[in-house]
C-alpha positions as CSV (number, residue, x, y, z in Angstrom):
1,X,5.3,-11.9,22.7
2,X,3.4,-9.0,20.7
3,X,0.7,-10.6,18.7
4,X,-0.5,-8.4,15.5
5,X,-3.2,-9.1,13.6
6,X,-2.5,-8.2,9.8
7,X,-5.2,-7.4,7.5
8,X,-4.2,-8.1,3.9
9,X,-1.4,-10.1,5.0
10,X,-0.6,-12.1,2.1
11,X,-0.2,-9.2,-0.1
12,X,2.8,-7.5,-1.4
13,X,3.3,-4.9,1.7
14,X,1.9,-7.2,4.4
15,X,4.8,-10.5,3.6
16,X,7.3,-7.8,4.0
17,X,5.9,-6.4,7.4
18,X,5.9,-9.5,8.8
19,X,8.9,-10.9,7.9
20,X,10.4,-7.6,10.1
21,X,8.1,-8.5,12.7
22,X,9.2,-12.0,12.9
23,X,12.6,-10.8,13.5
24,X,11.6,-8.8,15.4
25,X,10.2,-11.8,17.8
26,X,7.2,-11.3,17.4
27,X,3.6,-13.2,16.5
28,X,1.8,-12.4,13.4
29,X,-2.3,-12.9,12.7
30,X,-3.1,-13.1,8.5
31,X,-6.4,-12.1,7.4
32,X,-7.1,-12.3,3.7
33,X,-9.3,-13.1,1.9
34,X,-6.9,-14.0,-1.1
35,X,-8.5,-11.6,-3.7
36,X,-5.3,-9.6,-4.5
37,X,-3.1,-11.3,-2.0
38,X,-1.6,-15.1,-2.5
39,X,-0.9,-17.5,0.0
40,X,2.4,-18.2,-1.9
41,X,3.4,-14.8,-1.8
42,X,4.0,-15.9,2.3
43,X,6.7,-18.5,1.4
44,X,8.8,-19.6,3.8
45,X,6.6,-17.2,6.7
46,X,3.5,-20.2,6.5
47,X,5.8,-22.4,7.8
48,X,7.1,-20.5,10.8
49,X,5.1,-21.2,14.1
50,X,4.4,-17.5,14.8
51,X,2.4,-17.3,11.7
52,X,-1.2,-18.2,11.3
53,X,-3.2,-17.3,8.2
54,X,-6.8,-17.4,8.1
55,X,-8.7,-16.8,4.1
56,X,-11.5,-15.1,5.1
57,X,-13.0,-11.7,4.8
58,X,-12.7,-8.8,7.1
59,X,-16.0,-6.8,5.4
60,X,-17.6,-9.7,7.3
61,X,-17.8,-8.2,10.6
62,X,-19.7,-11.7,11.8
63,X,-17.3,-14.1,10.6
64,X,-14.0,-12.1,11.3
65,X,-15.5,-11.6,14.7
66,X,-15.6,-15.2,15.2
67,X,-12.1,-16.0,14.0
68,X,-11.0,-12.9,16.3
69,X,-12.7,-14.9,19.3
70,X,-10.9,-17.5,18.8
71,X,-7.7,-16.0,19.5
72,X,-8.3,-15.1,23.4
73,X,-7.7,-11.6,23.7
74,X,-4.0,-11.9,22.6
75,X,-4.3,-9.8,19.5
76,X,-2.3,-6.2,20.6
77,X,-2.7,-4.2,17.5
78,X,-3.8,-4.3,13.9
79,X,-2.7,-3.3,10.8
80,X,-5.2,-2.8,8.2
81,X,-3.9,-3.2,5.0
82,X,-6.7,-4.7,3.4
83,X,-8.3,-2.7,0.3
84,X,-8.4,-3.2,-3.6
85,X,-5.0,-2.3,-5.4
86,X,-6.5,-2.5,-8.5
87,X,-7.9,1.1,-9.4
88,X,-8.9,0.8,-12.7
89,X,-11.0,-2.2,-11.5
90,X,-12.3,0.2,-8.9
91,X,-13.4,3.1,-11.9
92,X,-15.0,-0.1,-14.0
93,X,-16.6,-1.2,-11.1
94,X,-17.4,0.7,-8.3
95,X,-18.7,-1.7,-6.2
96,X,-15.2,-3.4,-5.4
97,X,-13.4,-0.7,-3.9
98,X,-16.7,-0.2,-1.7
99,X,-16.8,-3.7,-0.6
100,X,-12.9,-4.5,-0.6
101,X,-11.6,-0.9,0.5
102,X,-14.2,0.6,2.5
103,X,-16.4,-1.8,4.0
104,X,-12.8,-4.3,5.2
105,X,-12.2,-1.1,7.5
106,X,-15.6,-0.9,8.5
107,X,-15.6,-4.8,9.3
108,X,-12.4,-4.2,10.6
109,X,-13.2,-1.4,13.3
110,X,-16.1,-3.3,13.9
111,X,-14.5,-6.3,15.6
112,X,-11.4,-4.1,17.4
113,X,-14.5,-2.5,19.4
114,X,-16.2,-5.7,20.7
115,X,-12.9,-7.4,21.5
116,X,-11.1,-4.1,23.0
117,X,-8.1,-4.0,19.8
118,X,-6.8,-0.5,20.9
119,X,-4.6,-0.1,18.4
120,X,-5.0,0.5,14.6
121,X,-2.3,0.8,11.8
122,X,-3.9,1.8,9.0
123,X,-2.4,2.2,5.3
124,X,-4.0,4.9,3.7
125,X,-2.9,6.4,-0.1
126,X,-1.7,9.4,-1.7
127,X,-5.1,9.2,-4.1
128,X,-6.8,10.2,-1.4
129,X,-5.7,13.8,-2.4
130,X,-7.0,14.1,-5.7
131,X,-4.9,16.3,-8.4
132,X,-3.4,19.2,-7.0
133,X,-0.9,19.9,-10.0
134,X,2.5,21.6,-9.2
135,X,1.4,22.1,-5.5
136,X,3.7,20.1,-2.9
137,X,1.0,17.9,-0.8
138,X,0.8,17.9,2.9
139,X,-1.1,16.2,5.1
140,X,-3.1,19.3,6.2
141,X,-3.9,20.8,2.4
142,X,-7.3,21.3,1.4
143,X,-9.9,20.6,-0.2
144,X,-9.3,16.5,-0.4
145,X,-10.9,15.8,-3.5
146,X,-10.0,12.5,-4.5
147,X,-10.7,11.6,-8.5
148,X,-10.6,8.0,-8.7
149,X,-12.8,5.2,-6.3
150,X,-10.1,4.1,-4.6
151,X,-9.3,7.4,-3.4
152,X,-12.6,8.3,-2.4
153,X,-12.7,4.5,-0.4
154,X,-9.2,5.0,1.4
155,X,-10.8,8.8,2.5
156,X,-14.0,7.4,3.2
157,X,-12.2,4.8,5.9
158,X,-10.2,7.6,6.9
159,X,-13.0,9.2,8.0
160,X,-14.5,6.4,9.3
161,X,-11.3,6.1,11.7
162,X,-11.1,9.1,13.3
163,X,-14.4,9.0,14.3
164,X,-13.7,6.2,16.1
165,X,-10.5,7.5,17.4
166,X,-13.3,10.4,18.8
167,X,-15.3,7.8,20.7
168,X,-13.6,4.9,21.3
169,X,-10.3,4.0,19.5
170,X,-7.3,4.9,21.8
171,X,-4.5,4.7,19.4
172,X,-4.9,5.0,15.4
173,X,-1.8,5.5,12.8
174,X,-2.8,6.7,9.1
175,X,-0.1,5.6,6.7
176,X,-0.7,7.7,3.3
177,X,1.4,5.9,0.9
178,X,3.2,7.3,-2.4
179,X,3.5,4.7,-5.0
180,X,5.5,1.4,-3.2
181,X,7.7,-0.9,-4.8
182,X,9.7,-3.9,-4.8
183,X,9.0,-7.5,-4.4
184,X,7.0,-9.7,-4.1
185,X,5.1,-7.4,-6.7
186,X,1.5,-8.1,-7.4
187,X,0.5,-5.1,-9.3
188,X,2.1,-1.3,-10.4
189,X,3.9,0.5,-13.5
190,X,6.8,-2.1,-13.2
191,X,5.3,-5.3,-13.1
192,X,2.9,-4.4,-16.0
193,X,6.1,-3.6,-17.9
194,X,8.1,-6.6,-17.5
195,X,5.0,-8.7,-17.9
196,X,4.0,-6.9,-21.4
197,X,7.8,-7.2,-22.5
198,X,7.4,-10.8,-21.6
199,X,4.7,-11.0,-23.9
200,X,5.8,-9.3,-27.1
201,X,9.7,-8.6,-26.2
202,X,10.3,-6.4,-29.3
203,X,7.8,-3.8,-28.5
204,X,6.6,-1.8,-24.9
205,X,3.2,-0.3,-24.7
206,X,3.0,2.6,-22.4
207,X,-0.5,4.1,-21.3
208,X,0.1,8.4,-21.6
209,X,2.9,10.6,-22.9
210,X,5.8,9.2,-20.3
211,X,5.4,12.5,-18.7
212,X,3.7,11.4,-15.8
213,X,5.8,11.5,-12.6
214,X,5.2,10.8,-9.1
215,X,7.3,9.5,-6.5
216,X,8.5,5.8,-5.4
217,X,9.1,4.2,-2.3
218,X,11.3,1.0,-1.8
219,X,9.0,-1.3,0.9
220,X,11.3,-1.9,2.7
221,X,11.7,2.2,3.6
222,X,8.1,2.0,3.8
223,X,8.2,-0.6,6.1
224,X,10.8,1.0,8.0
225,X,8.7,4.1,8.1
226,X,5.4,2.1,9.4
227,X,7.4,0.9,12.4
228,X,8.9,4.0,13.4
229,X,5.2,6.2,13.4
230,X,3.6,3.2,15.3
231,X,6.0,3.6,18.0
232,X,5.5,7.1,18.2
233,X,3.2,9.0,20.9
234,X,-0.7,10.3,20.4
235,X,-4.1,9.3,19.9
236,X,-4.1,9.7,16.1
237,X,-1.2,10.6,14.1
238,X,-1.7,11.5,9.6
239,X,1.8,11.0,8.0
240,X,2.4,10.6,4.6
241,X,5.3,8.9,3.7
242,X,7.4,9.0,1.0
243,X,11.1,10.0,-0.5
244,X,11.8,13.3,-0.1
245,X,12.0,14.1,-3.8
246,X,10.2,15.3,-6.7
247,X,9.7,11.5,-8.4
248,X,10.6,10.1,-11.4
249,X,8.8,9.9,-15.1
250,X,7.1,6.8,-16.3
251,X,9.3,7.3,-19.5
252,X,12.6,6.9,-17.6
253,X,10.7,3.9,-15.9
254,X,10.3,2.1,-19.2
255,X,13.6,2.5,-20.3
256,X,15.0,1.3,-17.5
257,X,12.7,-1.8,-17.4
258,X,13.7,-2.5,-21.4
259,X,17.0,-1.9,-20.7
260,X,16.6,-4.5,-17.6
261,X,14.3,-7.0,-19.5
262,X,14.3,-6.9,-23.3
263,X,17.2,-4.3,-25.0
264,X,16.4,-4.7,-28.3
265,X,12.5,-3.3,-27.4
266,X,11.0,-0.2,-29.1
267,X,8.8,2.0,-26.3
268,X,5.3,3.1,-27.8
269,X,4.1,5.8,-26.1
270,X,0.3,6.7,-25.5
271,X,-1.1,9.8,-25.9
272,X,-1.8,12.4,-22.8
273,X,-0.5,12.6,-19.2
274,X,-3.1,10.1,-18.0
275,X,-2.6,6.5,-18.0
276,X,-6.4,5.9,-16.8
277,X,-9.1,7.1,-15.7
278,X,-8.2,8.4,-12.1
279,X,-4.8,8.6,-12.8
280,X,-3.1,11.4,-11.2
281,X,-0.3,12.4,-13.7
282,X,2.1,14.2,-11.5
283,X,2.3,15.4,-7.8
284,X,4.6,16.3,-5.5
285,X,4.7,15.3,-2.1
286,X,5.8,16.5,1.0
287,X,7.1,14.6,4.1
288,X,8.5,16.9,6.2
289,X,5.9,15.8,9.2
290,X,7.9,12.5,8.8
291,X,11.1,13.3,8.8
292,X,10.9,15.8,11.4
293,X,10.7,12.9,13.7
294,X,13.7,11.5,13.1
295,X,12.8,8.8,10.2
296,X,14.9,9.5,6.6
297,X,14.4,7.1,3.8
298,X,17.7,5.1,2.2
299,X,16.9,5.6,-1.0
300,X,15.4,8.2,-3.4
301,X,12.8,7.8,-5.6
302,X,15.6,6.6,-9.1
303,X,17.2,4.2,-6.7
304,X,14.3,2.2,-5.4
305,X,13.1,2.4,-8.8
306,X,16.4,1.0,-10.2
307,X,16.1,-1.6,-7.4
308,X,13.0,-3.3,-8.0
309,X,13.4,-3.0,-11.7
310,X,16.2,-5.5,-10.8
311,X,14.3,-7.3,-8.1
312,X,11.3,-7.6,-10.1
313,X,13.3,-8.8,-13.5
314,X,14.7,-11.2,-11.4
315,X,12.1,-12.8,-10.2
316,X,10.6,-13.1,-13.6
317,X,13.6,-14.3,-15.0
């Protein structure tokens, strides 16, 4: 039985990889250390015998190191997806992404070295590119000049990773994720609107004109695209991953959550194409690399959107 160790676990991306890997018959590690991530976001998976969950954090090279050696050389693989998901938190306050984006995959390399872990999935982010208007992203453009801290963090551990692939690290996976949704949500465009409509159901605040538009990834595609690059061959493999469309605007976002949540609501727009500092209004995304290996997603950017509005407004209800 595969043991992986999961990083960030108990967060939205990391209860949906391992519930496939548990059916997959497989043994799953959680590390968290429960900043953004919630123990009841597990559910059902604490219960199952092929889960353990430890609360501590993986920036603390020391103590992860000593949980690691208590799990006798069974781990197999990581998957790092450990970091701050707040990035306006990260512009306020620089610090966090440093300690929680950064320094978790410096912690995190850190003990795979001393206990020979020779295999490292790592989630990486679109913001990592910086603003590159109307041109279609690939993973080879240039120069990356990422505008928020979060960005700059995910690049920095990038970085950080392929060095070690250089002297040491036999196998590393970059994920470069497009905006993921679905549930259980803890953050994003869609959960802030069904939580402000929730509030005052007779009005929607929207940060920025509605114009912005990027594309949207249901997690369970992304989940099935995870899988399917770590099985794949080479020492270190970039992908980013993603529908392969142009996105969807915020506007048509917010409708659909009013229609979903409060009908009656009037949508306030903001002014501008930015929602925040470090926002990147629009960018369009190319995942040829991906799908040139056989992976397609299953749905498009309007119908993952149209699902987790459902999903989401559900599990509010």
């Amino acid at each position: 039985m595969t043991m992986h160790l999961i990083t960030g676990g108990a967060g939205f991306i990391g209860v949906n990889l391992i519930r496939r890997l548990l059916a997959g018959g497989q043994e799953v590690v959680v590390v968290d250390d429960m900043s953004r991530g919630r123990i009841e976001n597990l559910g059902e998976l604490e219960a199952d015998p092929r889960v353990r969950v430890a609360t501590l954090d993986c920036a603390d090279a020391d103590g992860f190191g000593a949980f690691v050696a208590g799990l006798d050389g069974r781990v197999d693989d990581v998957w790092h997806l450990a970091a701050n998901s707040d990035i306006p938190a990260g512009i306020a306050d620089p610090a966090i992404d440093l300690q929680r984006t950064f320094l978790t995959t410096f912690g995190t390399l850190a003990v795979m070295r001393r206990f020979g872990i020779g295999r490292l999935h790592f989630a990486s982010s679109s913001a990592i590119y910086g603003d590159f208007g109307e041109t279609v992203i690939h993973e080879d453009i240039g120069p990356l000049e990422p505008i928020s801290n979060y960005g700059a963090m995910k690049l920095a551990s990038e970085a950080q990773i392929r060095a070690a692939a250089e002297a040491w690290l036999p196998c590393a996976r970059i994920f470069r994720f497009p905006n993921v949704i679905g549930v259980p949500a803890t953050h994003g465009v869609i959960l802030d609107f069904v939580e402000k409509l929730r509030a005052t159901p007779d009005r929607l605040d929207v940060l920025g004109d509605g114009t912005q538009q990027k594309a949207y990834l249901h997690v369970d595609d992304l989940v099935d695209a995870m899988l399917h690059i770590a099985a794949l061959d080479g020492r270190y493999r970039v992908f980013n991953i993603g529908p392969s469309d142009d996105g969807i605007t915020v506007r048509r976002i917010a409708e659909t959550v009013r229609d979903a949540a409060s009908p009656s609501a009037a949508i306030a727009f903001g002014e501008g194409n930015r929602g925040w500092v470090g926002d990147v209004p629009r960018f369009r995304y190319s995942v040829d690399r991906l799908l040139a290996t056989g992976w397609r997603p299953r749905l498009g950017s309007q119908a993952a959107m149209e699902r987790a509005v459902a999903e989401i407004v559900g599990a509010r209800a």
